[in-house]
Backbone as a printed PyTorch tensor [residue, N CA C, xyz], in Angstrom:
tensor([[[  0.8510,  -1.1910,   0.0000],
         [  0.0000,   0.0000,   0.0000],
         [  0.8900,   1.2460,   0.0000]],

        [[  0.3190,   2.2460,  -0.9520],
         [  1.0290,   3.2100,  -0.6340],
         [  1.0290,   4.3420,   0.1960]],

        [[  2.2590,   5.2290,   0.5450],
         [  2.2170,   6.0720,   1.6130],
         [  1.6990,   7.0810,   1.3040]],

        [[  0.9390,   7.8100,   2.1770],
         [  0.4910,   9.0730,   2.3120],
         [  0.8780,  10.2020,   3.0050]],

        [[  0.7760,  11.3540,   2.5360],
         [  1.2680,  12.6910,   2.7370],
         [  0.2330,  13.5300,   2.5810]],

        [[ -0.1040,  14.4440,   3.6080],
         [ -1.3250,  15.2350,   3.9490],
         [ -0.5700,  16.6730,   4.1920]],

        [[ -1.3240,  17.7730,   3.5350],
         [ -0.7230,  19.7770,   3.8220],
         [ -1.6260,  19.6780,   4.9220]],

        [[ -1.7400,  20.0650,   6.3980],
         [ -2.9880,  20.4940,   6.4290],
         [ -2.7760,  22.0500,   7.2460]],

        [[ -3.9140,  22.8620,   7.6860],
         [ -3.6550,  24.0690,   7.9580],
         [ -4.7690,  24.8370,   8.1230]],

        [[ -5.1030,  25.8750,   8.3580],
         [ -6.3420,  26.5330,   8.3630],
         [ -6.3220,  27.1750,   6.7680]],

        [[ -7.7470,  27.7290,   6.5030],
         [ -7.7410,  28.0580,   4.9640],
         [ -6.8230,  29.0320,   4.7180]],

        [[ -6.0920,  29.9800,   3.6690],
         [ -5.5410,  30.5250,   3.2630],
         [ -4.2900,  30.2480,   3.2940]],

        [[ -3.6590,  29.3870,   4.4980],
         [ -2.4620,  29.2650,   5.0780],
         [ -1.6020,  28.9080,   3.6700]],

        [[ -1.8350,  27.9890,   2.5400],
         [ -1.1640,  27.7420,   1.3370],
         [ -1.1480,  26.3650,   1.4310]],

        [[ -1.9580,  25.9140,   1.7870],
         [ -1.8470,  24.0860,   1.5130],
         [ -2.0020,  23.3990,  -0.2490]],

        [[ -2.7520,  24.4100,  -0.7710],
         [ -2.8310,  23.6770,  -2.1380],
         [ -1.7940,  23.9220,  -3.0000]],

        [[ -1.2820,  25.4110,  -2.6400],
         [  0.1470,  26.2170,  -3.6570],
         [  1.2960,  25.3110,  -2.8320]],

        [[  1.4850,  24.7230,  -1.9080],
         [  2.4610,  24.0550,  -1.7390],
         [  2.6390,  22.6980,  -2.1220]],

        [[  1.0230,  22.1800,  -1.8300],
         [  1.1290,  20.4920,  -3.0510],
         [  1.2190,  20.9220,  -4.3570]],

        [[  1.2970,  21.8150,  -4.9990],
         [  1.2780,  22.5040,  -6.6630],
         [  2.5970,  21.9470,  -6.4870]],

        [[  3.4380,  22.7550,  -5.5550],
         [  4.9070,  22.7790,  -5.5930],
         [  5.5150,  21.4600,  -5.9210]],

        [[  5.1680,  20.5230,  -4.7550],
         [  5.8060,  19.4010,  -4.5920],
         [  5.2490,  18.0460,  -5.8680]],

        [[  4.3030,  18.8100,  -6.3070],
         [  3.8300,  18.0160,  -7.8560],
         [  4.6210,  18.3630,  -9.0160]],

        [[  5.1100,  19.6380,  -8.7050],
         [  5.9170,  19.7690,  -9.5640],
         [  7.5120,  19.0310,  -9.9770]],

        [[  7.4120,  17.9710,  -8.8560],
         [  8.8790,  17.5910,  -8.3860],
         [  8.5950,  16.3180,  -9.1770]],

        [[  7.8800,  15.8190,  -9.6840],
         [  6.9820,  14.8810, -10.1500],
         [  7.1110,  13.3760,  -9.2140]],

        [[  7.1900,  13.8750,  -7.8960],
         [  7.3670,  12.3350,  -7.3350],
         [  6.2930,  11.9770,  -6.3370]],

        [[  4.9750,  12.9260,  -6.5780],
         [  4.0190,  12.4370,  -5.7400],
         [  2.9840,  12.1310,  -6.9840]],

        [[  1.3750,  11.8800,  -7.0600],
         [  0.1710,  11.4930,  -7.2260],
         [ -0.5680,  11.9830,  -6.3020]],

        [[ -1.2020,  13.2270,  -6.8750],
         [ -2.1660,  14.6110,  -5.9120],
         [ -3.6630,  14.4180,  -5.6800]],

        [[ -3.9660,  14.7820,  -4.8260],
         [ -5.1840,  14.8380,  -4.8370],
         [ -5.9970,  16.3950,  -4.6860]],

        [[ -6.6370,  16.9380,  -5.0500],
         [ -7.0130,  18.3500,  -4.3590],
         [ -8.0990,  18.4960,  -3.8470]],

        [[ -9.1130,  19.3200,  -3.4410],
         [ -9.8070,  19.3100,  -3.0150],
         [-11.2450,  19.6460,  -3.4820]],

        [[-10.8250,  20.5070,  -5.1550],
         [-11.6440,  20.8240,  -5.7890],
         [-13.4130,  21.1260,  -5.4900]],

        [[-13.0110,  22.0090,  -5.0290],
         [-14.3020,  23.2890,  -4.5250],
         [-14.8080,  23.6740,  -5.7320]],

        [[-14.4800,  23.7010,  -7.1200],
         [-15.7410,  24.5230,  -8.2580],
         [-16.2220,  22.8360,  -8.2970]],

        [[-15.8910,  21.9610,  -8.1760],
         [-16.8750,  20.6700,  -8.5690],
         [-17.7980,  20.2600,  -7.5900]],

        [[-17.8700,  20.6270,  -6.4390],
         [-18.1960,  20.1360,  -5.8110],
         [-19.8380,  20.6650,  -5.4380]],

        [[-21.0290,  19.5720,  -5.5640],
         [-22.2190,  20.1670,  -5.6720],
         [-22.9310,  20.8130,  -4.7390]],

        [[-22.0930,  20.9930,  -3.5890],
         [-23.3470,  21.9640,  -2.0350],
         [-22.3330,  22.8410,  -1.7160]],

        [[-20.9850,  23.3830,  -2.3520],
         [-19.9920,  24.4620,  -2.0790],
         [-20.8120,  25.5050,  -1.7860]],

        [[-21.2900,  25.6670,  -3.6250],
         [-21.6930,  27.1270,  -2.9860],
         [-22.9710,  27.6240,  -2.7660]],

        [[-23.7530,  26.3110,  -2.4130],
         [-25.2360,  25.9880,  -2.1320],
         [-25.1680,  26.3080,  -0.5770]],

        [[-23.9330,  25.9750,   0.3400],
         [-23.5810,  25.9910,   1.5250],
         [-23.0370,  27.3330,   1.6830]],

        [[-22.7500,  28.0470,   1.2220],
         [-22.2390,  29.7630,   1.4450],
         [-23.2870,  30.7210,   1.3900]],

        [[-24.4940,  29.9190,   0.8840],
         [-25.6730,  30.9810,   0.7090],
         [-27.0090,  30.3700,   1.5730]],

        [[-26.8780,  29.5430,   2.0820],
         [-27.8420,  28.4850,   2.6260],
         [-27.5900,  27.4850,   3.3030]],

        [[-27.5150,  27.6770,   5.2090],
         [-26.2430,  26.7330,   5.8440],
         [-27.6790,  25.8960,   5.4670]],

        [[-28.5270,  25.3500,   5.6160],
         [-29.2730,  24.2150,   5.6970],
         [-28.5780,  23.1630,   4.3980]],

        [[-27.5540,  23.8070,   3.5470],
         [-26.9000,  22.9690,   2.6760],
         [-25.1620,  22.4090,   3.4360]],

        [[-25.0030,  22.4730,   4.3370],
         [-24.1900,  22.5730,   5.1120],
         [-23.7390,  21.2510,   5.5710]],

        [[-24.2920,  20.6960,   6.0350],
         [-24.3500,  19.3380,   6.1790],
         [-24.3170,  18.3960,   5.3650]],

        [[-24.8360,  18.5620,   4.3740],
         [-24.5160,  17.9330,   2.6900],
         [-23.3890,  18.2340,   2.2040]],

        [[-22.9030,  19.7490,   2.3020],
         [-21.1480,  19.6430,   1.9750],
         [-20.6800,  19.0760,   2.5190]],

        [[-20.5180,  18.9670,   3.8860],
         [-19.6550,  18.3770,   4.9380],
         [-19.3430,  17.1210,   4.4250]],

        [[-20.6730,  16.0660,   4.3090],
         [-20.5710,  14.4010,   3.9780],
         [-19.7450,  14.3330,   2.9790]],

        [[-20.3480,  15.3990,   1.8790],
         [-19.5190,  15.5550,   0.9880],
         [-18.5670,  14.9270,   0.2570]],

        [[-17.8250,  16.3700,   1.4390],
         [-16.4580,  16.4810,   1.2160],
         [-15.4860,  14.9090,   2.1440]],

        [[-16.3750,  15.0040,   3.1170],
         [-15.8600,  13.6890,   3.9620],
         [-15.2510,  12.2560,   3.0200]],

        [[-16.2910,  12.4060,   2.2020],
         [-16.6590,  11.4060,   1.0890],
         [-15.5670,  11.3710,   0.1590]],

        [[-15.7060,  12.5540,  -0.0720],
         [-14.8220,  12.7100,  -1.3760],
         [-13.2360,  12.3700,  -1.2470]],

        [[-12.7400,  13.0070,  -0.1480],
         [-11.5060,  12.7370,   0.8680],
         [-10.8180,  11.3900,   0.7770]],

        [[-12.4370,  10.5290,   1.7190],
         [-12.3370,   8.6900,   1.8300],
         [-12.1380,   8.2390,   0.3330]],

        [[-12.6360,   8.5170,  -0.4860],
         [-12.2480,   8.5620,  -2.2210],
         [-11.0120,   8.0820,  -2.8580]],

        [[-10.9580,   9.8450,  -2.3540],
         [ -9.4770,  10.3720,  -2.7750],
         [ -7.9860,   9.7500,  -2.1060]],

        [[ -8.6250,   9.0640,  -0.7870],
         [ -7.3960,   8.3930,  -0.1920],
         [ -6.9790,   6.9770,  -0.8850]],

        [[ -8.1630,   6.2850,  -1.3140],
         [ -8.6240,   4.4880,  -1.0710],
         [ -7.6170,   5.1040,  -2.6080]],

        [[ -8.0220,   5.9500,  -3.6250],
         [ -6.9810,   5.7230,  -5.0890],
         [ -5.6360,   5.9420,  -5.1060]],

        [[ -5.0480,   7.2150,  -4.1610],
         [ -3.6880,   7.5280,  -3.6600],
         [ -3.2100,   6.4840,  -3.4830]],

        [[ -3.8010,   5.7160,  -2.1870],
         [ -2.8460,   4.5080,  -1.7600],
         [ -2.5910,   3.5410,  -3.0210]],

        [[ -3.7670,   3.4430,  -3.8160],
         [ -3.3580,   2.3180,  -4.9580],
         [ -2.1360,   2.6390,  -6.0720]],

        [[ -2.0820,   3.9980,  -5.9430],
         [ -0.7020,   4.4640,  -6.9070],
         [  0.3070,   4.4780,  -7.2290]],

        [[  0.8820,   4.5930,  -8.2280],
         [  2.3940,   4.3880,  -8.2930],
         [  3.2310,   5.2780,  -7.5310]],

        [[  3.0560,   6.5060,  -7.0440],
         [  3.7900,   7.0570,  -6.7020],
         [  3.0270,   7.7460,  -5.5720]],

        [[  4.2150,   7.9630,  -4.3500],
         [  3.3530,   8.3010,  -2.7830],
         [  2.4060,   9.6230,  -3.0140]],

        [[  1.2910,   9.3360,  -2.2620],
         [  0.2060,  10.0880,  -2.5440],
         [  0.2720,  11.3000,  -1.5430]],

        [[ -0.2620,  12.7030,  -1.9980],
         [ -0.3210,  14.0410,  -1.5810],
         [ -1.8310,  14.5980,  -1.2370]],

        [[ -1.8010,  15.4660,  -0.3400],
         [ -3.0600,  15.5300,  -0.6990],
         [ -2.6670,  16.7950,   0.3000]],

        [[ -3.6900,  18.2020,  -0.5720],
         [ -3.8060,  19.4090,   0.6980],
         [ -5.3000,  19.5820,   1.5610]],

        [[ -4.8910,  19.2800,   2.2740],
         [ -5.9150,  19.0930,   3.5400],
         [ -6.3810,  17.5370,   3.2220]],

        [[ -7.7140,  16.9270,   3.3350],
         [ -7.9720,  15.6400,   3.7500],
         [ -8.7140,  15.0930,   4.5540]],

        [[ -8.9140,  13.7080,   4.0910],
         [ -9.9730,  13.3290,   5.4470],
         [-10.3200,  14.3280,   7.0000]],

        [[ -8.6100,  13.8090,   7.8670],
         [ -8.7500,  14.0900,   9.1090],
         [ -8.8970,  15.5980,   8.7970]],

        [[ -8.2390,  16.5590,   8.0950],
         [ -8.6970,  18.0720,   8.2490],
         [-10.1200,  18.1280,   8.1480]],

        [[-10.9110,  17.5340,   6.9050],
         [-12.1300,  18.0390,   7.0580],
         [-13.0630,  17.1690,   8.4730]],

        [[-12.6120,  16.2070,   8.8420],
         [-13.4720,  16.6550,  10.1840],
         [-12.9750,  17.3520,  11.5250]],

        [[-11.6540,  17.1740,  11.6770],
         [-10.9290,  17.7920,  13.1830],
         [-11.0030,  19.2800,  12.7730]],

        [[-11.0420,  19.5300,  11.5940],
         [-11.1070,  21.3600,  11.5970],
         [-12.3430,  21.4740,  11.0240]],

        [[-12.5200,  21.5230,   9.6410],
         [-13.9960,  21.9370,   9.2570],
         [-14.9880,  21.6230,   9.9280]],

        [[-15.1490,  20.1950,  10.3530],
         [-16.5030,  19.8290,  10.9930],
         [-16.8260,  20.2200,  11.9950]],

        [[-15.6980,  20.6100,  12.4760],
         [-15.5720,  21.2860,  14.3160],
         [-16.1480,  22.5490,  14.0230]],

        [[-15.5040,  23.2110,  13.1180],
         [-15.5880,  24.9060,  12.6080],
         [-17.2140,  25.2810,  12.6840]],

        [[-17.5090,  24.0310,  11.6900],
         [-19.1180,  24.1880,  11.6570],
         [-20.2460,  24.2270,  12.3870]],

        [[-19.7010,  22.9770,  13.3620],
         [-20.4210,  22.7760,  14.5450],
         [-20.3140,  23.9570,  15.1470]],

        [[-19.2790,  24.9780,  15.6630],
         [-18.8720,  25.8810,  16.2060],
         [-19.4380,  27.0630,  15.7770]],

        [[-19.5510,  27.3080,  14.4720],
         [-20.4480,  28.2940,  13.9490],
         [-22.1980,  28.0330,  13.8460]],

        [[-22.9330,  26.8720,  14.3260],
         [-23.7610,  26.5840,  14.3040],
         [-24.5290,  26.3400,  12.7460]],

        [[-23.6280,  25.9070,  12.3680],
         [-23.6940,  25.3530,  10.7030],
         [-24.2580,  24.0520,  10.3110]],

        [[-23.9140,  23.2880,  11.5860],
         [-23.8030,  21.7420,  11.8620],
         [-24.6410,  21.6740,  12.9310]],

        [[-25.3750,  20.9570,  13.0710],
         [-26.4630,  20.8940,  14.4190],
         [-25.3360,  19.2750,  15.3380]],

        [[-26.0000,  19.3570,  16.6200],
         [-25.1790,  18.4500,  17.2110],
         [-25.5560,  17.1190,  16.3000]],

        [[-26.7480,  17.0900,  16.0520],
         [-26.7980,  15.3030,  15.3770],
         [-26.0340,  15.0870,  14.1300]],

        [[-26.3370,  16.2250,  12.7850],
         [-25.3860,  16.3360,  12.1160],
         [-23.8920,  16.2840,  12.2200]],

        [[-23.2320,  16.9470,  13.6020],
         [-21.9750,  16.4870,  13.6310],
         [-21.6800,  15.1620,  14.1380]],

        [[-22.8050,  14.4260,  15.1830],
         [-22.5400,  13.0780,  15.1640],
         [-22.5100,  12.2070,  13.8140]],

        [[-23.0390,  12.0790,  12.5570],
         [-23.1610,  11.6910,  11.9100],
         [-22.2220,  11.8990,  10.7560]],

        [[-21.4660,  12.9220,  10.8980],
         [-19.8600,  13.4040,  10.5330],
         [-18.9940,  12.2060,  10.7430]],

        [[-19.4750,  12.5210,  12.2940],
         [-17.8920,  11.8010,  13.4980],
         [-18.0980,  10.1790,  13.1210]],

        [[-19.5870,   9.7800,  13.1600],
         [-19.7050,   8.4590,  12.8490],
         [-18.7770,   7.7390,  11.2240]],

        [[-19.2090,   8.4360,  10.5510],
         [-18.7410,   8.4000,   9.0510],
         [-16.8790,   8.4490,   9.4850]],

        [[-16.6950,   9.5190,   9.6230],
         [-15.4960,   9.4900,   9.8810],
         [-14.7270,   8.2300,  10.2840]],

        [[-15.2200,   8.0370,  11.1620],
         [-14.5600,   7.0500,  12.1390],
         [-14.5230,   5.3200,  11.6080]],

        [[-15.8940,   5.4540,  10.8070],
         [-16.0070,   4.0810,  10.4780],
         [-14.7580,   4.2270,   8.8100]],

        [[-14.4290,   5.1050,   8.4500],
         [-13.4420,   5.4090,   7.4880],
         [-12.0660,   5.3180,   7.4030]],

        [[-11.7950,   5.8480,   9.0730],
         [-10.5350,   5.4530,   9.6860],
         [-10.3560,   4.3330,  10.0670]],

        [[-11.3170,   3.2910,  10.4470],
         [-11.0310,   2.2470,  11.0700],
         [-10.3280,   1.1580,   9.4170]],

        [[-11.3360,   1.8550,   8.1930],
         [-10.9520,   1.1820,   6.9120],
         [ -9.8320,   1.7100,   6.2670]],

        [[ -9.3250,   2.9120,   6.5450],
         [ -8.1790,   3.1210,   5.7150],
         [ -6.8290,   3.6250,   7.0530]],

        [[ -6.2690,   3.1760,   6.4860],
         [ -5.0220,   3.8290,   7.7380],
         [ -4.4990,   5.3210,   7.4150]],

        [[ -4.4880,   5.8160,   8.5700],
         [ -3.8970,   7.1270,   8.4480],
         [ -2.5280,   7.4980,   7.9310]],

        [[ -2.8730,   8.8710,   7.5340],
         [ -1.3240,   9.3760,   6.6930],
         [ -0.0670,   8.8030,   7.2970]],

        [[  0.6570,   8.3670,   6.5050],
         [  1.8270,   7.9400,   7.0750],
         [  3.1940,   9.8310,   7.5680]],

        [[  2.4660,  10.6300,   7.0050],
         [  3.2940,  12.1820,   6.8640],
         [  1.8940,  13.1630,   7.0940]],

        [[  2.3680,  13.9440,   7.8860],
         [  1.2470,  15.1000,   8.5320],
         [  2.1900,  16.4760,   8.3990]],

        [[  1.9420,  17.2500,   7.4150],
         [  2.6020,  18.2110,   7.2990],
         [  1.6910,  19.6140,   7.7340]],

        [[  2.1070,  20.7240,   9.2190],
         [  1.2530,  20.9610,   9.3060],
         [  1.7800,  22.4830,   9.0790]],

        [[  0.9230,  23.2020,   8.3950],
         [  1.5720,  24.7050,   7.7800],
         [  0.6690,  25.8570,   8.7740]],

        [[  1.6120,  26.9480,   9.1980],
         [  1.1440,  27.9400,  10.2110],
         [  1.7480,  29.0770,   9.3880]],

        [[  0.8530,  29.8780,  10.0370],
         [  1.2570,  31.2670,   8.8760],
         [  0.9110,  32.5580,  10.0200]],

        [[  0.6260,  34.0220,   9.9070],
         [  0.4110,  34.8010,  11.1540],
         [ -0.7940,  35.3330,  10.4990]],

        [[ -1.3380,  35.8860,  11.0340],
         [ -2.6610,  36.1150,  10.8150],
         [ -2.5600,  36.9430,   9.2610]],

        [[ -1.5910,  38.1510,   9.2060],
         [ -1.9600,  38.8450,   8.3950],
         [ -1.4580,  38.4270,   7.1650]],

        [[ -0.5650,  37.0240,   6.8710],
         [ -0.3540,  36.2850,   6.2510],
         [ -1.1430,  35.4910,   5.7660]],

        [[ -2.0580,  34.9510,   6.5260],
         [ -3.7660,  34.2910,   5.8760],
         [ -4.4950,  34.7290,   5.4220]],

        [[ -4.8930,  36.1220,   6.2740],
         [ -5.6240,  37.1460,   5.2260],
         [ -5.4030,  37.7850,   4.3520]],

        [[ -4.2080,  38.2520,   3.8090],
         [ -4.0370,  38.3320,   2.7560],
         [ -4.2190,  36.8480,   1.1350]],

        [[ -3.6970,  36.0890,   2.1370],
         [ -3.9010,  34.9590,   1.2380],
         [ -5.5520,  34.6270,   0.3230]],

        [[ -6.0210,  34.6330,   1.9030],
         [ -7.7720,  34.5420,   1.4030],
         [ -8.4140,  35.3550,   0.4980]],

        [[ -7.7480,  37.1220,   1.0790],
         [ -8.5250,  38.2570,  -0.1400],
         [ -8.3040,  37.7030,  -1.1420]],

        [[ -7.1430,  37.1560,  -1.5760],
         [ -6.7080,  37.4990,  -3.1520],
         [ -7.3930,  35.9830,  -3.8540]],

        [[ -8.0940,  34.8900,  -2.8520],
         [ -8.2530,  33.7860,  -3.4480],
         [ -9.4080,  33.9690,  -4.6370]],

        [[ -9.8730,  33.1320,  -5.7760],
         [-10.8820,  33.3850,  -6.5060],
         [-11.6430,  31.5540,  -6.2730]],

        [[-11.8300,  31.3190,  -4.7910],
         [-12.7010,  30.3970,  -4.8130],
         [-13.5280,  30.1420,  -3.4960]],

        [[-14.6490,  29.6350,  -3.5180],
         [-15.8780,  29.9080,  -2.4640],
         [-15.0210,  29.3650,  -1.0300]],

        [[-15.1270,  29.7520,  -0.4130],
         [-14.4550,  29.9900,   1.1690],
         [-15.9260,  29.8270,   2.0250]],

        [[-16.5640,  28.4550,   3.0490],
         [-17.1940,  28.5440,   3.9760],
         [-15.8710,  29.8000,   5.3060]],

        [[-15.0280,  28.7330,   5.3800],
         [-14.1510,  29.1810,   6.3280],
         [-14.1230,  30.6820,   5.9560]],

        [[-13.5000,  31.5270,   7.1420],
         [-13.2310,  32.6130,   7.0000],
         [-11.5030,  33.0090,   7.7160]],

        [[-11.1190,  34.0650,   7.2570],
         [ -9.7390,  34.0230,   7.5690],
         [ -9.7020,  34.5550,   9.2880]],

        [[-10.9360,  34.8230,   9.5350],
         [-10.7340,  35.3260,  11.2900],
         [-10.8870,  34.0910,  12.1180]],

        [[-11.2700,  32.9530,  11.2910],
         [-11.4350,  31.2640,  11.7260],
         [ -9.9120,  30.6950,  12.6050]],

        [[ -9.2610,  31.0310,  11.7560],
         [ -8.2310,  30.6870,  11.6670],
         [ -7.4430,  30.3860,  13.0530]],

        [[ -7.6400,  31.3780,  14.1830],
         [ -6.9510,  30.5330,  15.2960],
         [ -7.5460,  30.0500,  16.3230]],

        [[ -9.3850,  29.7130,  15.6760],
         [-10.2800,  28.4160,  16.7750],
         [-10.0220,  27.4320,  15.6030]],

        [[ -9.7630,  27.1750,  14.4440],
         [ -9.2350,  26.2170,  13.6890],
         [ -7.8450,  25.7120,  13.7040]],

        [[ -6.9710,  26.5730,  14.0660],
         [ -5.8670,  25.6890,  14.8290],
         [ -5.8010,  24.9250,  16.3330]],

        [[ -6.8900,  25.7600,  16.8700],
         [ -7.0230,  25.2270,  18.1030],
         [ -7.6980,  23.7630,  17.8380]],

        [[ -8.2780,  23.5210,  16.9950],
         [ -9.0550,  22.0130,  16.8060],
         [ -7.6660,  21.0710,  16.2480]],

        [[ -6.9250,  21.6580,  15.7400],
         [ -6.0120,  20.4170,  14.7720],
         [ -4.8310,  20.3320,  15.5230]],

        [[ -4.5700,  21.2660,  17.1700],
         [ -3.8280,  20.7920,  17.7820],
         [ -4.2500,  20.2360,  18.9670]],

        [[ -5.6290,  19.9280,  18.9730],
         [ -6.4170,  18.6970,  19.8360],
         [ -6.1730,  17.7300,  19.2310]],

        [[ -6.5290,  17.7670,  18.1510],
         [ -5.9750,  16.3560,  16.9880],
         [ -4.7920,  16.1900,  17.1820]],

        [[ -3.8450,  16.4220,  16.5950],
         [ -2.8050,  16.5010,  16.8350],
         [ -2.2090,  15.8470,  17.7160]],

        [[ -2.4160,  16.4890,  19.0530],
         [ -1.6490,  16.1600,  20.4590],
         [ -2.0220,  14.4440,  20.5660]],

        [[ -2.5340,  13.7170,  19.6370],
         [ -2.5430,  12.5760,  20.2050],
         [ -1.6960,  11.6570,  18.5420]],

        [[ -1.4780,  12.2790,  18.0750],
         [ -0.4740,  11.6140,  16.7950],
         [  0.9170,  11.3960,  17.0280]],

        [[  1.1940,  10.4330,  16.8140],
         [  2.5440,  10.0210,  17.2840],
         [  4.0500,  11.3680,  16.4630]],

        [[  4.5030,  12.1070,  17.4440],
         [  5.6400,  13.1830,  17.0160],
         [  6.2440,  12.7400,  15.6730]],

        [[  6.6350,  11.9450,  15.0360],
         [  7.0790,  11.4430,  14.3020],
         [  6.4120,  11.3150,  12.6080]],

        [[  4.9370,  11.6200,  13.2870],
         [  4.2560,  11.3290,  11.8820],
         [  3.8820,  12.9130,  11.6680]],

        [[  4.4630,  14.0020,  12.1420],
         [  3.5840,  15.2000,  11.8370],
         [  5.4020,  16.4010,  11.6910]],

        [[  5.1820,  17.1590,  10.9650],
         [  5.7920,  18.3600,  10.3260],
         [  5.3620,  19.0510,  10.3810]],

        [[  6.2000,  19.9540,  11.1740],
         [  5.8050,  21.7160,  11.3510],
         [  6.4640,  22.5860,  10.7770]],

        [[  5.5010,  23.7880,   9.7450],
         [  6.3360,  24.6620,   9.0780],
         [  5.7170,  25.9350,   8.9370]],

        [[  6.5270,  26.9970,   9.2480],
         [  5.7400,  28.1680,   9.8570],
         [  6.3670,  28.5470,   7.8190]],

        [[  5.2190,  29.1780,   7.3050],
         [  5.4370,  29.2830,   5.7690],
         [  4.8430,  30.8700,   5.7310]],

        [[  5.3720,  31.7990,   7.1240],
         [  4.6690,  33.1380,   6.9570],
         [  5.4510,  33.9130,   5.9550]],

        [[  6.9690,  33.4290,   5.9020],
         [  7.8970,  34.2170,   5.1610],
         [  8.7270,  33.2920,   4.0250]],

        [[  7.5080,  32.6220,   3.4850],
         [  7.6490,  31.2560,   2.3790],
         [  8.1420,  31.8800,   1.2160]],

        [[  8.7560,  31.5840,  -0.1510],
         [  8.4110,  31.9730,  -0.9870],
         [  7.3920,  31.2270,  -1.9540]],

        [[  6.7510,  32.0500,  -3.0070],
         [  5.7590,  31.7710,  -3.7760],
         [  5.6960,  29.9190,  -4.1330]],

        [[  6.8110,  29.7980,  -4.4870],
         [  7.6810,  28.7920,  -4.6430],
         [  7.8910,  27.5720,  -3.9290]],

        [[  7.6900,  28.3840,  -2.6070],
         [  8.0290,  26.8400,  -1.3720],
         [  9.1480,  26.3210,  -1.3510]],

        [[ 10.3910,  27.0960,  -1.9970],
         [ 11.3190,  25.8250,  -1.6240],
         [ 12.2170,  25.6570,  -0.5270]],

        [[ 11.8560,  26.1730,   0.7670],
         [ 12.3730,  25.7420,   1.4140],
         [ 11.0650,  24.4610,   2.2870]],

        [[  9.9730,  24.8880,   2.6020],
         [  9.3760,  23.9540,   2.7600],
         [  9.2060,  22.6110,   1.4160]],

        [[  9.2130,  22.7010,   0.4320],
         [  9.2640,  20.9900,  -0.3920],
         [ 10.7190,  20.5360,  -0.2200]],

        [[ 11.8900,  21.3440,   0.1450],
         [ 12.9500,  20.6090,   0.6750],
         [ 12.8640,  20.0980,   2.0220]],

        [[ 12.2540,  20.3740,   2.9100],
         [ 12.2400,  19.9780,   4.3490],
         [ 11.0440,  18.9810,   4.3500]],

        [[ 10.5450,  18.7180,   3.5350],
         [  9.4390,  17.9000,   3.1580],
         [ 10.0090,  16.6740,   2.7500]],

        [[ 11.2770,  16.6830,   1.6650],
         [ 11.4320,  16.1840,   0.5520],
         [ 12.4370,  15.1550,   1.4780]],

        [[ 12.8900,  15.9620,   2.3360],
         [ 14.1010,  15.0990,   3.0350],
         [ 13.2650,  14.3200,   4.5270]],

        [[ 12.4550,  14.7380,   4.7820],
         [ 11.5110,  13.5200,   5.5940],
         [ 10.8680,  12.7720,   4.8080]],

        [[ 10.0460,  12.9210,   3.9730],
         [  9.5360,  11.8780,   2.8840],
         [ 10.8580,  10.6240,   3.0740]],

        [[ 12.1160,  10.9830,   2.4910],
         [ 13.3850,   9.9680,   2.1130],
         [ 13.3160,   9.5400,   4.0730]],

        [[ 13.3310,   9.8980,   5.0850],
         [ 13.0520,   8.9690,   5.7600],
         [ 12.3580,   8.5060,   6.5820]],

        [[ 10.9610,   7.8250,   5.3000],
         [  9.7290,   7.2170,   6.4070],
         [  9.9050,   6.2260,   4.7930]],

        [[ 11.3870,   5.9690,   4.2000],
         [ 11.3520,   4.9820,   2.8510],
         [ 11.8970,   3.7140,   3.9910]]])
């Protein structure tokens, strides 16, 4: 089976411009997250009662996107992911009252029965940025955003609840406030843990 590699981060932080990066190296098989395809995006930005239907969604789409990664020739990438969309988004939602409590049980259930079928990322790469580094990121984005960039540090607070129980070894920390466009110092510090979890 093959290994997995997860960006994850609060929105704007650069999780997808940095798997761009490391695709460019041609030694992963990407997955993204693709928000214009997705059918309750922007049904859910104008109408939380569609909210809960993104969520499964995306949950869905994730469990998907993992079960083909692993089958690939080459170790699989992915920015954000299963565990982000429920330890951050689903939390986010619940938190914004987006998600009713039964709806987020029915998240957590899904979830869980997903994890028990696929094994978790073998690489947790987790990207931090400073505030005015996200928001800028977000203004300039041209795609539907539930999250908002003032989210951003009760959404880290959820993924270092997560977190704190992942073994040190499987997770990467990279503060990417003073990154370039480019990433290359994060896909090198990436590139050289990837070589040892071979």
């Amino acid at each position: 089976m093959n290994k997995l590699i997860v960006v994850i981060g609060p929105s704007g932080v650069g999780k997808t411009t940095l798997v761009h990066a490391l695709a460019r190296t041609g030694q992963f098989t990407t997955a993204l997250e693709r928000h214009a395809g997705r059918p309750f995006q922007a049904l859910a930005k104008q109408d939380a009662r569609y909210a809960f239907a993104n969520q499964m969604d995306y949950l869905l789409l994730r469990a998907e996107q993992e079960r083909e990664l692993r089958a690939a020739s080459n170790p699989g990438l992915m920015d954000g992911g299963l565990d982000l969309d429920f330890h951050g988004f689903t939390r986010l939602f619940l938190h914004r009252n987006l998600l009713s409590h039964e709806e987020f049980d029915l998240c957590r259930r899904l979830y869980l029965l997903v994890r028990e079928l696929l094994p978790p990322p073998e690489l947790i790469v987790r990207l931090k940025a400073d505030e005015e580094t996200v928001t800028g990121r977000m203004s300039g984005r041209k795609r539907i955003n539930i999250a908002r960039a003032d989210d951003a540090a009760l959404f880290d607070s959820f993924l270092d609840e997560w977190l704190a129980v992942i073994p040190p070894n499987r997770i990467l920390k990279l503060d990417v406030t003073n990154e370039s466009l480019e990433y290359n110092k994060s896909v090198q510090a990436i590139l050289i843990r990837m070589n040892l979890l071979e």
